[in-house]
C-alpha positions in Angstrom: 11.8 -8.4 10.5 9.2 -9.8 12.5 11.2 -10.1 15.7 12.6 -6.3 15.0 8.7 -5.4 14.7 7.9 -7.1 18.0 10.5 -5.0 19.3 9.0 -2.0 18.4 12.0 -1.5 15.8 10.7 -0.5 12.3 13.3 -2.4 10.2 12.4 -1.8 6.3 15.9 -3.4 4.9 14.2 -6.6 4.0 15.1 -5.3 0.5 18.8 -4.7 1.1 18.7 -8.1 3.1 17.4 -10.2 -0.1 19.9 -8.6 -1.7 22.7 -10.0 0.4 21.8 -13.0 1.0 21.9 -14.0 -2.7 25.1 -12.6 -3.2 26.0 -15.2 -0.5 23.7 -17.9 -2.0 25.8 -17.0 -5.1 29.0 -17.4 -3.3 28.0 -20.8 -2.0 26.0 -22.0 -4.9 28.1 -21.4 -8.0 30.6 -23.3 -7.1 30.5 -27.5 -7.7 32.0 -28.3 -4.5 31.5 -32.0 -5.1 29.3 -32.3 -2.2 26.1 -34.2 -1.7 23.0 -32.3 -3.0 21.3 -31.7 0.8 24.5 -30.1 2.3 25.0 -27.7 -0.7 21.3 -26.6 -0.3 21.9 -26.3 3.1 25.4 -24.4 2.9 23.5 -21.8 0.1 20.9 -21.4 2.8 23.2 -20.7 5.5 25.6 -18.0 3.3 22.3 -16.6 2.6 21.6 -16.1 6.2 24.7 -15.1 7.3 25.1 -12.3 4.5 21.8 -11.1 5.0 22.0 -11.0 9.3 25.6 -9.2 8.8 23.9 -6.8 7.0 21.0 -6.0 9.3 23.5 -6.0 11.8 25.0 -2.8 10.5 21.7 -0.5 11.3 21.2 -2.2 14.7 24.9 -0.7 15.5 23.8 2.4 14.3 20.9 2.5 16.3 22.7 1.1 19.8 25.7 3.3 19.3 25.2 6.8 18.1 21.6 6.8 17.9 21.2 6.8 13.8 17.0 6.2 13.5 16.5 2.7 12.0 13.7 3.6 9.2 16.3 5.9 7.6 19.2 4.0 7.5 17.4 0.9 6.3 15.8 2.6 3.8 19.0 4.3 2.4 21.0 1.0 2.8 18.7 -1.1 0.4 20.2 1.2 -2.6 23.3 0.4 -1.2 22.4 -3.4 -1.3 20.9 -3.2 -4.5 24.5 -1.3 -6.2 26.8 -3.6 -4.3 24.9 -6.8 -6.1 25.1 -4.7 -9.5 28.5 -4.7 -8.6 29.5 -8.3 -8.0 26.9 -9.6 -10.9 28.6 -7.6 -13.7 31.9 -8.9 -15.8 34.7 -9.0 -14.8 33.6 -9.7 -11.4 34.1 -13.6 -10.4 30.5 -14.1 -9.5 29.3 -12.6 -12.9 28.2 -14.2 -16.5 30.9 -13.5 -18.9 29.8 -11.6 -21.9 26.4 -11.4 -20.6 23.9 -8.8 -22.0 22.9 -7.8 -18.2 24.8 -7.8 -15.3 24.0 -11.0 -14.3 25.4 -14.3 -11.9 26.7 -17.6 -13.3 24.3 -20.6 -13.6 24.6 -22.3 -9.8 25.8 -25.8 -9.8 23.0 -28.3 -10.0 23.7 -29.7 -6.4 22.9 -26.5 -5.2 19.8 -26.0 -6.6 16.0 -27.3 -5.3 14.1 -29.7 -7.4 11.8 -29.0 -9.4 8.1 -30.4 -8.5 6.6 -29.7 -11.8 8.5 -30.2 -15.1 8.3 -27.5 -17.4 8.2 -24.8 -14.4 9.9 -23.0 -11.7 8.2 -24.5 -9.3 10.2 -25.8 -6.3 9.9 -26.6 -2.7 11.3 -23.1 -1.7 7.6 -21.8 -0.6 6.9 -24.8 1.7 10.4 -24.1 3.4 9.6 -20.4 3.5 6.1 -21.3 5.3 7.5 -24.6 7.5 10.3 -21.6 8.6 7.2 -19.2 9.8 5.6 -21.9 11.3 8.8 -22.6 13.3 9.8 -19.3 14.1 6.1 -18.4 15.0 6.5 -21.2 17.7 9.7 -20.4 19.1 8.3 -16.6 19.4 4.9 -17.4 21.2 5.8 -20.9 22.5 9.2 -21.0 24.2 11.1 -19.0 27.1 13.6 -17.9 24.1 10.3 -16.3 22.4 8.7 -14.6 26.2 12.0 -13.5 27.1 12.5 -11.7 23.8 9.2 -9.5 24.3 10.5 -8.7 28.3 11.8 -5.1 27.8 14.6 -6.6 30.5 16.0 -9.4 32.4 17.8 -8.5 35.8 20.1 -11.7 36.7 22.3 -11.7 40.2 23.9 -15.1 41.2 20.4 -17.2 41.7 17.9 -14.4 41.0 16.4 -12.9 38.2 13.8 -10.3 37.8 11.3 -9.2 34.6 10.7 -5.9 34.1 8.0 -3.9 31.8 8.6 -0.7 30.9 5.5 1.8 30.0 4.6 5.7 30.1 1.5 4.3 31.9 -1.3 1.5 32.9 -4.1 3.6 33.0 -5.4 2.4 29.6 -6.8 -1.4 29.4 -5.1 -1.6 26.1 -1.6 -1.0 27.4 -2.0 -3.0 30.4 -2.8 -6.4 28.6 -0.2 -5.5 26.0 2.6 -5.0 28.9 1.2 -8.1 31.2 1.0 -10.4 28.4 4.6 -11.2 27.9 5.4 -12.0 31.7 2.2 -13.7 32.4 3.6 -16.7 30.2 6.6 -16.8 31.9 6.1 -19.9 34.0 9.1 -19.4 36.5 8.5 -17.7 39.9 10.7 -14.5 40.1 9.5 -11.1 40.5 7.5 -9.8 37.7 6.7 -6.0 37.5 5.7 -3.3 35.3 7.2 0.3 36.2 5.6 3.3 34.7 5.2 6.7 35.5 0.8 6.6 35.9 0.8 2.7 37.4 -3.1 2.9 37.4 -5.6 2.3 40.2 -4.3 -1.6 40.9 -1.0 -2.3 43.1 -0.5 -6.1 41.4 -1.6 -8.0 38.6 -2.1 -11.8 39.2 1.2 -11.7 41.1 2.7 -8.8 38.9 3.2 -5.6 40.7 2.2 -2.4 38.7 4.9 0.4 40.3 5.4 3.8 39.9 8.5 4.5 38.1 10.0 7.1 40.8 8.6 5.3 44.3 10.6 2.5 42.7 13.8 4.3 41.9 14.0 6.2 45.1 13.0 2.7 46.9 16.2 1.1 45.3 
């Protein structure tokens, strides 16, 4: 969600994404596999991911290939989300309490599930791991080439080369020039940074980044 946001791609499925990745906790979980209690946790974390990424991948097709806007299909697959896990919850499905009163999973094995830090609760380590994963994922975003690279609108490569581009209507406005500059000014390597717009402002470069009009540059190349 955050790195969909970043993108300047409003992504509102984190419902529908919930949704599938318990049905793949489910899938991994229920089952005793007779496995040590870490790598069942783990495995239910990683069906959890898979299900849910799977599923967000099927708006970003949508929106790369014929153009359908993000917000609405999101939106309409949550409900989709939602049914499907009605679906595989409710007898006679495999995943599903027999002879429960709602639709409901079976209990999941207890190698698969995280202790419990205070008796007589719920309470488990799952917010810590949900916090220690933002913290990590915070860092790889705003402290690593992975995370710079991500906010660079695009990356020209050719054999030894590469080149950062920025793309904006215009740099007229001190708001939209820090917001454009930012992302290649923490790129520590030493190839050509540039921001093309149609209004490049008054300013030619920007601590080594050139500011170019959009159409000087295309008839250029």
């Amino acid at each position: 969600m955050a790195l969909g946001i970043k993108a300047g791609v409003w992504n509102t499925g984190i419902e529908g994404y919930m949704y599938l990745g318990a049905i793949g906790a489910a899938i991994a979980g229920i089952p005793n596999l007779g496995i040590p209690k870490f790598f069942h946790i783990l495995l239910v974390f990683l069906c959890a991911m898979v299900f849910a990424g799977v599923w967000g991948f099927i708006p970003g097709v949508l929106r790369a290939r014929v153009g359908v806007n993000e917000v609405t299909s999101t939106i309409m697959l949550n409900y989709v989300a939602i049914y499907l896990t009605t679906w595989f919850v409710s007898d006679p499905q495999p995943l599903a309490e027999p002879d429960s009163f709602y639709p409901m999973s079976k209990q999941f094995a207890d190698s698969a599930l995280l202790p419990i830090l205070k008796q007589g609760t719920s309470f488990h380590p799952g917010v810590f791991i949900g916090i220690g994963i933002c913290i990590l994922f915070s860092f790889i975003l705003f402290h690593t080439s992975f995370g710079f690279n991500s906010e660079v609108d695009f990356i020209a490569t050719k054999a030894d080369s590469k080149m950062y581009v920025q793309v904006t209507e215009s740099m007229t406005s001190e708001e939209v020039r820090k917001r454009e500059l930012a992302p290649l000014q923490k790129i520590r390597d030493n190839y050509e940074k540039m921001v093309l717009s149609l209004e490049p402002g008054l300013e030619t470069t920007y601590e080594g980044i050139r500011s170019v009009q959009l159409i000087d540059w295309l008839l250029a190349e």
